[in-house]
C-alpha positions in Angstrom: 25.3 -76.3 6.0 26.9 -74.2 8.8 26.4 -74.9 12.4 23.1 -72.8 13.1 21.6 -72.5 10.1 19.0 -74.7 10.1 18.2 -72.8 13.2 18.3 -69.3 11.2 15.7 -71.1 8.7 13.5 -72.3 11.5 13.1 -68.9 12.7 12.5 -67.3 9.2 9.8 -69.7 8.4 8.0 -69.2 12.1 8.4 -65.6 11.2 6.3 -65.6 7.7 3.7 -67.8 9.3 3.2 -65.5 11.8 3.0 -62.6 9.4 0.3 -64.9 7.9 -1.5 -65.9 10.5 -1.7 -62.4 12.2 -3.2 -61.4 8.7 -5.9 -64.2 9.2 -6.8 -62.8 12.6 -7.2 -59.1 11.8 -9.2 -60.5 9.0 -11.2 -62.3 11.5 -11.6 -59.0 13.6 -12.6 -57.0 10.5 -15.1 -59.9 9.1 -16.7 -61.5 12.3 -16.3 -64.9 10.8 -14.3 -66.9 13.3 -13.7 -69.5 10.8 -11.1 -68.0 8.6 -7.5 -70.0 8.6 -4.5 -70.0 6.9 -2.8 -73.1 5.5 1.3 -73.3 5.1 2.9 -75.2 2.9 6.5 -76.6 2.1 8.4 -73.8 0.1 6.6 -71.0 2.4 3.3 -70.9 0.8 0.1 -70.3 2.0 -3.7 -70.8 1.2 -6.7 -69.4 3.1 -9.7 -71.4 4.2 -12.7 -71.0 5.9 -13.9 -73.7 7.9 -18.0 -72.8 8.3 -20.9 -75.6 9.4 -21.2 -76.4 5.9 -17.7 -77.6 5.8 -14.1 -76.5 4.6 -13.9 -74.2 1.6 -10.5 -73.2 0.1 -10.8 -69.3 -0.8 -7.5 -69.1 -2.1 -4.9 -70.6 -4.3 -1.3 -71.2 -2.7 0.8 -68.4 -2.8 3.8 -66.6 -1.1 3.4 -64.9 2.0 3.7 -61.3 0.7 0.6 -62.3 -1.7 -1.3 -64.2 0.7 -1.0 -61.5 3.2 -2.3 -59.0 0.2 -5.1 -60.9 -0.7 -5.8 -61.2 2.9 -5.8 -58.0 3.8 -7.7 -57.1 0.7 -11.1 -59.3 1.4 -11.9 -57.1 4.0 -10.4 -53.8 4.1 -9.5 -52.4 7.6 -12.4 -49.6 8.5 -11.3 -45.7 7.9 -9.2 -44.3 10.6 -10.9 -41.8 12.6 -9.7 -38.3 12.3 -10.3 -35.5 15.3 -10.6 -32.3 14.8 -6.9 -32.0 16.7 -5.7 -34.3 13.9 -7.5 -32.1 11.3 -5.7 -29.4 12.8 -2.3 -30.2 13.5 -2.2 -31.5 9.5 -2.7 -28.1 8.4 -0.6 -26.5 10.6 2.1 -28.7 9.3 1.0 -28.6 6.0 2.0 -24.2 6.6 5.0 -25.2 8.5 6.6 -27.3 5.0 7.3 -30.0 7.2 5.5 -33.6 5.3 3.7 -35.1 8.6 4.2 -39.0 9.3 3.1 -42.2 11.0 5.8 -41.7 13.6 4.5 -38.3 14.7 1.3 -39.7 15.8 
């Protein structure tokens, strides 16, 4: 093991968790159940649970963070974006002008 990199390996498994555990809290946002939380594992896996009055109930099986944070993110989809008539607009002008519009240009 080189100097440092166990320090580089710290870092990369406080980064997935907080991938998972921001997942978790949109979830909470999206649901209104303040009781959703996300369990980590050795190996960098991950299990969700929800810890209501009636006590904790495992919702998921353990899985990688990629998966965990699709299966998250699938339980309760994020609500529509909005779109203005501006938006509405400014797509179909694009849409004459060629140009494919992206994320970045809003």
């Amino acid at each position: 093991m080189t100097p440092g990199s166990s320090h580089v390996a710290l870092i990369r498994r406080i980064v997935r968790s907080t991938k998972a555990i921001n997942a978790v809290e949109r979830l909470k946002t999206r649901s209104g159940n303040p009781h959703y939380a996300a369990v980590s594992l050795s190996g960098g896996l991950f299990y969700l649970i929800d810890r209501a009055a009636s006590g904790e109930q495992k919702l998921s099986p353990p899985q990688t963070m990629d998966d965990f944070v699709a299966f998250v993110n699938a339980l309760k989809p994020e609500k529509p974006r909005r779109v203005s008539k501006l938006d509405l607009a400014m797509d179909e002008q694009i849409k004459r002008s060629g140009k494919p519009r992206t994320t970045e240009d809003e």
